[in-house]
C-alpha positions as CSV (number, residue, x, y, z in Angstrom):
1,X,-92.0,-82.4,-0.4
2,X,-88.7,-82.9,1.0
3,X,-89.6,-85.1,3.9
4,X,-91.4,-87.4,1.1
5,X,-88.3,-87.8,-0.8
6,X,-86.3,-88.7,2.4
7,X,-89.1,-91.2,3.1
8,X,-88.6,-92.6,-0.3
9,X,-84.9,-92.6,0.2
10,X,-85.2,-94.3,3.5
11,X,-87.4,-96.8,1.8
12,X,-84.8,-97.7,-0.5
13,X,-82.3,-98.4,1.8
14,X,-84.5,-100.7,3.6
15,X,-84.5,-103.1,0.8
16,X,-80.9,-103.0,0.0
17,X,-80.5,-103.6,4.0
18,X,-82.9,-106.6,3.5
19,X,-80.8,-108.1,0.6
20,X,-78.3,-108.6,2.6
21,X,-76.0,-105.3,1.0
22,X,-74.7,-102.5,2.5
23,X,-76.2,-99.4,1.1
24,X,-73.6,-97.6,-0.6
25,X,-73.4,-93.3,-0.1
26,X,-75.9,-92.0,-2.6
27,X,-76.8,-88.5,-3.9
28,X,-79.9,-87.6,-5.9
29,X,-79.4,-84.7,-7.8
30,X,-82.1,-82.3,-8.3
31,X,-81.7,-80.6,-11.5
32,X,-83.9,-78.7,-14.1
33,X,-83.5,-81.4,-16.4
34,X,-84.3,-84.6,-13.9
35,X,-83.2,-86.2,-11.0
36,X,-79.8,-87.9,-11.2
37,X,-78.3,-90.4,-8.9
38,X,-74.9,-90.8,-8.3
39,X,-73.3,-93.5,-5.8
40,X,-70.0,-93.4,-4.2
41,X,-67.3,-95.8,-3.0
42,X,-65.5,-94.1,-0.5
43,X,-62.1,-95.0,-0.1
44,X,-60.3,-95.4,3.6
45,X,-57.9,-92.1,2.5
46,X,-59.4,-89.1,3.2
47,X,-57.9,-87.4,0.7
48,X,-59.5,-89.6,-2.0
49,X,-62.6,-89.5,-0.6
50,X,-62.8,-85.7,-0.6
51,X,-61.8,-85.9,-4.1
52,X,-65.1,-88.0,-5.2
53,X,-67.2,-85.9,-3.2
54,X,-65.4,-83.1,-4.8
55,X,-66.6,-85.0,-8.0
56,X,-70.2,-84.9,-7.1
57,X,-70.2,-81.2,-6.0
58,X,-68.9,-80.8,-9.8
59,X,-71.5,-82.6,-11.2
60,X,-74.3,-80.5,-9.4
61,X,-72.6,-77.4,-10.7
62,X,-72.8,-78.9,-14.5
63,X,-76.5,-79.9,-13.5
64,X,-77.3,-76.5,-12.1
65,X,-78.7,-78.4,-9.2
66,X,-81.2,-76.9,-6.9
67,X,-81.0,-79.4,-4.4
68,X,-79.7,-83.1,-3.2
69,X,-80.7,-85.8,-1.1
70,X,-78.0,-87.9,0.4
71,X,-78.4,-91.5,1.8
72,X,-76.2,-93.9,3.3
73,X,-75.8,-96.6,6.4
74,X,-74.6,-95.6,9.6
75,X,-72.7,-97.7,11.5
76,X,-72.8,-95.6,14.8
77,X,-75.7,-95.8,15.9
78,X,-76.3,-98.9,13.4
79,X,-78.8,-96.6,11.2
80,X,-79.6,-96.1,7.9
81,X,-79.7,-91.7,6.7
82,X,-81.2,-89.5,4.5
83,X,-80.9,-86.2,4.0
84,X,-82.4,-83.4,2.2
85,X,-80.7,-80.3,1.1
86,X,-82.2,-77.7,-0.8
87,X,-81.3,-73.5,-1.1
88,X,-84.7,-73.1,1.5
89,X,-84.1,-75.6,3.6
90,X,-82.0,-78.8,5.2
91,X,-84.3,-81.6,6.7
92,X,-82.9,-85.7,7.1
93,X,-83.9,-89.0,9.2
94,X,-82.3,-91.9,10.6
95,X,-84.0,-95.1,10.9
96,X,-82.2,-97.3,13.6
97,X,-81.6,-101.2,12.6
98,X,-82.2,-103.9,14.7
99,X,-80.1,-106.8,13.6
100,X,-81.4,-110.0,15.2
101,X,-84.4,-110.3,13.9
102,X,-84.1,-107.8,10.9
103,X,-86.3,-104.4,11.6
104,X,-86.1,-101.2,11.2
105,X,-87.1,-98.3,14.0
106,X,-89.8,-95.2,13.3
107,X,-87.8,-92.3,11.8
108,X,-86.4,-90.1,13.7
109,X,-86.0,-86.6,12.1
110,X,-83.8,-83.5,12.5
111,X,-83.6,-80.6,10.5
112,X,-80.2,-78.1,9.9
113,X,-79.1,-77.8,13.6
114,X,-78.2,-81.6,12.9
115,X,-76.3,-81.4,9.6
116,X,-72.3,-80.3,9.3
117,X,-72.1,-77.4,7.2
118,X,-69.6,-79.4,4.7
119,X,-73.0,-81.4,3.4
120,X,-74.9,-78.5,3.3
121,X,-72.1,-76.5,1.6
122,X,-71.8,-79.5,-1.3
123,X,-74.5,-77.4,-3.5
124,X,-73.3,-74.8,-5.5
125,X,-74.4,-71.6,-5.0
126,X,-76.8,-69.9,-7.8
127,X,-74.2,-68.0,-9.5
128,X,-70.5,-69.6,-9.8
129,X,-67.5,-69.3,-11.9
130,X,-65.7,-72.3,-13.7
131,X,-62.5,-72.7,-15.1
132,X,-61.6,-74.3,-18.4
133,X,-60.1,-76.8,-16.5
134,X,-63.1,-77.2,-14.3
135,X,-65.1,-77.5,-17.6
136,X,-62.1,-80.0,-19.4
137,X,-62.9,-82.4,-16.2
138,X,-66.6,-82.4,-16.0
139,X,-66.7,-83.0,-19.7
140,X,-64.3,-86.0,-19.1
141,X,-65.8,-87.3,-15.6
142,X,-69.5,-87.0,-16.2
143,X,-69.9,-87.6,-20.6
144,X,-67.1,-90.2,-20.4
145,X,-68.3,-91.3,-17.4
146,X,-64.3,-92.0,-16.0
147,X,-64.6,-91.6,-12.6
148,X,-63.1,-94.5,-10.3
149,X,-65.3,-95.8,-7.4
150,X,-68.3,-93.3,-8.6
151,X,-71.4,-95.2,-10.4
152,X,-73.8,-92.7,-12.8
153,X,-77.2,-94.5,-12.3
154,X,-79.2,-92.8,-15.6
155,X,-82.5,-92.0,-15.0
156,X,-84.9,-94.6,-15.2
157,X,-82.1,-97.6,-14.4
158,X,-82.9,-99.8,-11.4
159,X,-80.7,-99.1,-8.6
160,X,-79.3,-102.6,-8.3
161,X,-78.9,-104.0,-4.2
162,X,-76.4,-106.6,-5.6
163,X,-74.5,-104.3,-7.7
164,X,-71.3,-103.6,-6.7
165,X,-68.9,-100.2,-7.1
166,X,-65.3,-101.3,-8.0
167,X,-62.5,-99.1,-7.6
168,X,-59.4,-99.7,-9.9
């Protein structure tokens, strides 16, 4: 299961690679109720950008998630990622690009040994306790949908390669 989803991931990145975007950092949710995606613009601070993915580990705790994939473009090796986290197991692939002409390489997989703990540690654990504060912000980032430089891509919606994620 999980290695087709990182295929399908992989797959995706591909074609915004072929558009001529960069593939912005992805996460699909896996929750009871569907699969959600959520894309992030990650600033050059550090701080801000541990605040969005902050933002996404929130979102997984409102979704009761039992998993993730994350995807994004490498540029070290030039690659494009995906990766597959789940409570029974942590599996990804990089696909190496070759430029001049356009192609991508066989995947190459790894599994946990390969993954910092920091991804692994985004999804919540089965049992965890929220604040009213906690709850005051999820209500406002994910209903309201007010979150700078973080797109909610509702189920269903085309995941645009020429769409771009603005930060304010």
């Amino acid at each position: 299961m999980l290695r087709g989803k990182i295929l399908e991931e992989l797959s995706l990145s591909q074609r915004i690679v072929r558009a001529g975007s960069e593939v912005v950092l992805r996460f699909v949710v896996l929750a009871p109720d569907c699969e959600h995606t959520v894309m992030v613009q990650l600033p050059d601070d550090m701080r801000a950008r541990m605040e969005r993915i902050n933002v996404v580990r929130f979102f997984m705790v409102m979704k009761a998630a039992t998993g993730f994939l994350h995807a994004s473009e490498l540029m070290e090796p030039d690659a494009i990622m995906a990766v597959a986290v789940t409570r029974e197991d942590v599996a990804g692939a990089i696909q190496r690009i070759t430029r001049q002409p356009l192609s991508f390489a066989a995947p190459e997989w790894f599994g946990r040994e390969a993954v910092v703990d920091a991804l692994i540690q985004l999804l919540p654990p089965k049992r965890l306790d929220v604040s009213q504060r906690d709850l005051e912000f999820m209500e406002q980032a994910f209903e309201q949908e007010s979150v700078p430089g973080i797109r909610w891509v509702r189920p269903g919606e085309e995941i645009g390669c020429a769409r771009a994620i603005t930060s304010p």
